[in-house]
C-alpha positions in Angstrom: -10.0 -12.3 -7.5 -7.6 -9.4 -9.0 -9.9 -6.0 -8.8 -8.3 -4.0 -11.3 -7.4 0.2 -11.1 -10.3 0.6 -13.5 -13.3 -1.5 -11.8 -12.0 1.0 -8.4 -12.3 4.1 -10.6 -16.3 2.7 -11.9 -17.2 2.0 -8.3 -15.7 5.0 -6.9 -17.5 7.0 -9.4 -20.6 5.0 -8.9 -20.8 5.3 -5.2 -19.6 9.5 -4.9 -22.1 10.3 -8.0 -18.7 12.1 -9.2 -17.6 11.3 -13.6 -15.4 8.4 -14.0 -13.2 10.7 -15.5 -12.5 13.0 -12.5 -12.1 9.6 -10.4 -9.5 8.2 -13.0 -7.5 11.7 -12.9 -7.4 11.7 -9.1 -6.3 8.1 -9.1 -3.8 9.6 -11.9 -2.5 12.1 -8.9 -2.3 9.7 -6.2 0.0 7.1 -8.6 2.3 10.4 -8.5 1.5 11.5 -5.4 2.0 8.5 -3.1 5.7 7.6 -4.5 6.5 11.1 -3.8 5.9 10.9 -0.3 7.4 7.7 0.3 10.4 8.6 -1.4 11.3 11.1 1.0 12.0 8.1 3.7 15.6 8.5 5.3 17.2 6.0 7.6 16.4 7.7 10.8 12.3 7.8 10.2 10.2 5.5 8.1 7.1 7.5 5.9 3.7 6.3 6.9 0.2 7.3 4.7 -2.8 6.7 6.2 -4.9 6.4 2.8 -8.2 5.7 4.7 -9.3 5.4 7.8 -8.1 1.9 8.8 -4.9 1.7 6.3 -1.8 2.7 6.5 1.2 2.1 4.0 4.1 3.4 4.3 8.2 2.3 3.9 11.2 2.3 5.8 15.1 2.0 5.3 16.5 -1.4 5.6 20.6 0.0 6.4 23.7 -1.2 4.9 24.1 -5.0 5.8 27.4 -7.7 5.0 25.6 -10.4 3.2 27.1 -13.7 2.4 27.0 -14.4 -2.1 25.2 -18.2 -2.1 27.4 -18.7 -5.2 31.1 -17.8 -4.3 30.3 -17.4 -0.2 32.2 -14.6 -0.4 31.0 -11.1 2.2 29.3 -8.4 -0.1 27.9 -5.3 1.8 24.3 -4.5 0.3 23.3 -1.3 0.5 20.6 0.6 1.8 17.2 -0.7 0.7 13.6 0.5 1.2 11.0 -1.8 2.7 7.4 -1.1 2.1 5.0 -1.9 4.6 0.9 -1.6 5.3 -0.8 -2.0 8.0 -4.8 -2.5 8.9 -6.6 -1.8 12.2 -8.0 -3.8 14.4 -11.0 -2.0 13.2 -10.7 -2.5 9.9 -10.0 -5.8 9.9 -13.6 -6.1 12.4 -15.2 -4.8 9.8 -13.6 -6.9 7.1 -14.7 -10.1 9.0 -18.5 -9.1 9.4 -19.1 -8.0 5.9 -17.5 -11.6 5.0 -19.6 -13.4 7.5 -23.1 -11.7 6.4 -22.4 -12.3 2.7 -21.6 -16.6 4.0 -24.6 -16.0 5.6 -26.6 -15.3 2.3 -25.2 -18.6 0.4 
């Protein structure tokens, strides 16, 4: 099941009571906002967001590596590369799990 940007805007909108339209231009803000942040990761310390309580994404610098080409198997050095990464709680993932069990509980 893909949920889409838009059905998050609709329920976001439906659950705060706020216009779909001042949902959609905050979701507007974070697509700026969140590259932003990450972009400012350097190779000595990784950017984390917490986006909600119980998520966390965030990237790191992979640093310059000698790499082996599968075609010639000649060294090449790659260079830096950012990783990104998330991360759930324990919590989270609790919580996860019980809302799944209740719904198989109501099939």
């Amino acid at each position: 099941m893909l949920i889409t940007r838009d059905m998050l805007i609709r329920k976001v909108a439906e659950e705060s009571g706020y216009y779909i339209q001042s949902i959609r231009k905050v979701f507007n803000c974070l697509n700026k906002i969140i590259p932003e942040y990450l972009s400012d990761v350097t190779e000595d310390d990784e950017v984390v967001l917490q986006l909600f309580q119980g998520l966390k994404i965030g990237c790191y610098v992979v640093p310059e590596r000698q790499r082996r080409n599968p075609k010639t198997h000649e060294n090449i050095i790659c260079g830096p590369t950012v990783k990104p990464t998330s991360k759930f709680s324990n919590e989270f993932k609790k919580i996860i799990q019980e809302q799944y069990d209740a719904k198989r509980e109501y099939e």
